[in-house]
C-alpha positions in Angstrom: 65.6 199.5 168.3 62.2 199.1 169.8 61.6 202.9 169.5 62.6 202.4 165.5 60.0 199.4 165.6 57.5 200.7 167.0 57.8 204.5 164.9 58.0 202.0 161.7 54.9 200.3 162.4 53.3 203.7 163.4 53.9 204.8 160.2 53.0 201.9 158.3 49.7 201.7 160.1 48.4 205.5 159.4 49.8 205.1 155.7 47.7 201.9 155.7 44.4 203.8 157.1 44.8 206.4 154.9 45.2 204.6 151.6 41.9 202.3 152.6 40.1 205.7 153.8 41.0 207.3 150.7 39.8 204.0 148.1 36.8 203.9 150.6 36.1 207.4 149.6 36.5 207.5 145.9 34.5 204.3 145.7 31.3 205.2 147.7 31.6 208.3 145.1 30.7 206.1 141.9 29.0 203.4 143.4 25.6 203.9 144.4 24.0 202.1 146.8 20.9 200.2 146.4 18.9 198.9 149.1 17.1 195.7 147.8 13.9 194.9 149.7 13.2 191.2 149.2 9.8 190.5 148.9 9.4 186.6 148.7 8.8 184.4 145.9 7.1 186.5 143.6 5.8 184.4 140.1 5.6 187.6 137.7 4.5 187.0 134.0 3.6 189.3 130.9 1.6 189.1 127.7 1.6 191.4 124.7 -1.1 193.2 124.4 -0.9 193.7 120.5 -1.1 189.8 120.3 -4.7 190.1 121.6 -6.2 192.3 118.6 -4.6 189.6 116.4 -5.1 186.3 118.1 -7.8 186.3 121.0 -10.6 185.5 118.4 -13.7 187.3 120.2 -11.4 190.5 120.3 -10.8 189.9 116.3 -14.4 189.2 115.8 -15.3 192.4 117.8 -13.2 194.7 116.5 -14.0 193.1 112.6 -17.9 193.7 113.3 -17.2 197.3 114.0 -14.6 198.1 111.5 -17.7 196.9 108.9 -19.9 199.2 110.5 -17.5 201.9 109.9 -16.6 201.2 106.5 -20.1 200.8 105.5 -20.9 204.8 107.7 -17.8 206.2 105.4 -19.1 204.9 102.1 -22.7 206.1 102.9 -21.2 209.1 103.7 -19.7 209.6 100.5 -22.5 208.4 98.6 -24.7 211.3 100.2 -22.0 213.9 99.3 -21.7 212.5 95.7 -25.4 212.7 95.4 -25.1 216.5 96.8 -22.4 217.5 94.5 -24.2 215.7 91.6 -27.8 217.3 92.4 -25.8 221.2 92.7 -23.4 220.1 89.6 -26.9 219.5 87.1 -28.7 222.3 88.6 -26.3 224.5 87.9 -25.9 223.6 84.5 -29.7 224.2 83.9 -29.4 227.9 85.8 -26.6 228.7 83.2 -28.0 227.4 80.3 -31.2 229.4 81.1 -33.4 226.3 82.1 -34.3 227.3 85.6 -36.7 230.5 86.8 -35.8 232.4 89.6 -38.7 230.3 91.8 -37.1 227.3 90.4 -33.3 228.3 91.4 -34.9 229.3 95.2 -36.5 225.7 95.2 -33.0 224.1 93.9 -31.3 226.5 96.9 -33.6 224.9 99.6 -33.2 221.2 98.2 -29.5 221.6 98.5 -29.5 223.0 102.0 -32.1 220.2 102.9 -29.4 217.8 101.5 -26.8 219.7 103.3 -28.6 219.2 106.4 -29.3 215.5 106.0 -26.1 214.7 105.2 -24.7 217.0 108.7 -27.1 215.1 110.8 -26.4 211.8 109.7 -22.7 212.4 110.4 -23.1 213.8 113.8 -26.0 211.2 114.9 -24.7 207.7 113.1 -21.1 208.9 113.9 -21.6 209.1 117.4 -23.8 206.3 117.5 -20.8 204.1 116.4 -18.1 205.5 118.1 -20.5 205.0 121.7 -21.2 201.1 120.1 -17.0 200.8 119.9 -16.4 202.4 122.9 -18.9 199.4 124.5 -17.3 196.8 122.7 -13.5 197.5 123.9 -14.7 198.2 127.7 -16.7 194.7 127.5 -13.4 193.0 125.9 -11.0 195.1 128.3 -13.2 193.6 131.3 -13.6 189.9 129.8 -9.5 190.0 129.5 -9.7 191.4 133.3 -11.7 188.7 134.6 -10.2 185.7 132.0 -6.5 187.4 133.4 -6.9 186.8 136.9 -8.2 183.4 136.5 -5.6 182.3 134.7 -2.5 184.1 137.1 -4.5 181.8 139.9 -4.6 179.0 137.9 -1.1 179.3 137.3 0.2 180.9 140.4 1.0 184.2 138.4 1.2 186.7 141.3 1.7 189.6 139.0 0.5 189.3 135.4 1.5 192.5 133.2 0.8 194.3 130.2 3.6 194.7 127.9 3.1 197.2 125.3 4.9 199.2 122.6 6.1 202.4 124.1 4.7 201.5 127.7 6.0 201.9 130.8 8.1 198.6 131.0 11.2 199.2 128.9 12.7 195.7 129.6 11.7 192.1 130.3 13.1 188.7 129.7 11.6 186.9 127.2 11.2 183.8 129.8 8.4 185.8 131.4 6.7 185.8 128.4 3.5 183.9 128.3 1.7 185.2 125.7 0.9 182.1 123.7 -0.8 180.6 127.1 -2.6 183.4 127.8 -4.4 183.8 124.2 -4.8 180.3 123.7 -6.8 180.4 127.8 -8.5 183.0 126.3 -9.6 181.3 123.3 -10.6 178.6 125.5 -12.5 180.1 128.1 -14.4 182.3 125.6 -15.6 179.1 124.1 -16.7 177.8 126.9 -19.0 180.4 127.2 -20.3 180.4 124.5 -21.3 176.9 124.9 -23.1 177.7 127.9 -25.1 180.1 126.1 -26.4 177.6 123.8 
């Protein structure tokens, strides 16, 4: 009776082992393991950077004073090219109507590749004249947010303060981390204060 005892507990035992051995298994299959590294208390907050060329008002200003400059390149540019087409158009005319000797068309030839060239050269020189003025203005609101953005993660015990962006590399945070609203309105703030000290 023992023997029988013993022989069923045996059995019950390696059936029990392999059963556990075999969920063990199939489970470390689909489960992956993640190690977790705990870092501490880590305050991490994020802003949207699309709120700042809306809302932080020396970025709108900036950006505005530039866009005028660009509006008012484009619509000298087409002014010069309406002037060229216009001067070429009423030339023309005259050379087809008989107006114009052939000194006078070489004269009209040379005008119009003088326009040309005027209108080349103050594309290439104004154009890259503004684009080198914008270029100044977004690294000297790029580093003004820098600075602004770590005074205000120390201020508010931010150890991490990111940059959330359309189609950047974070593709989820929760909205609590959001501080958006703070952070513009410190900006708006600080960049005031500034400006009073300059005066």
């Amino acid at each position: 009776m023992n023997n029988n005892f013993l022989l069923v507990s045996l059995t019950a035992l390696v059936l029990t082992a392999c059963g556990g051995k075999t969920k063990e298994t199939s489970e470390a299959s689909t489960t992956p393991k993640i190690e977790a590294a705990k870092i501490g208390e880590l305050k991490i907050a994020y802003y949207l950077s699309d709120s700042l060329k809306t809302q932080f008002d020396y970025y709108r200003v900036q950006d505005s004073l530039v866009t005028k400059k660009q509006l008012a390149f484009q619509k000298e540019i087409e002014r010069k090219t309406k002037e060229l087409q216009s001067y070429i158009s009423n030339r023309e005319s005259d050379a087809k109507s008989g107006l114009l000797s052939q000194n006078e068309i070489m004269m009209v030839q040379q005008k119009a590749q003088q326009m040309e060239g005027e209108l080349m050269r103050y594309q290439q020189e104004r154009g890259a004249s503004l684009e080198k003025e914008t270029m100044e203005k977004l690294t000297d609101i790029q580093k003004k947010i820098t600075a602004f953005g770590k005074e205000f993660s120390e201020k508010n015990k931010i150890d991490i303060l990111l940059i959330h962006a359309e189609g950047g590399q974070i593709n989820f945070i929760t909205e609590g981390m959001n501080v958006t609203k703070e952070f513009i309105e410190f900006l708006n703030q600080r960049q005031k204060d500034i400006e009073k000290g300059l005066k």
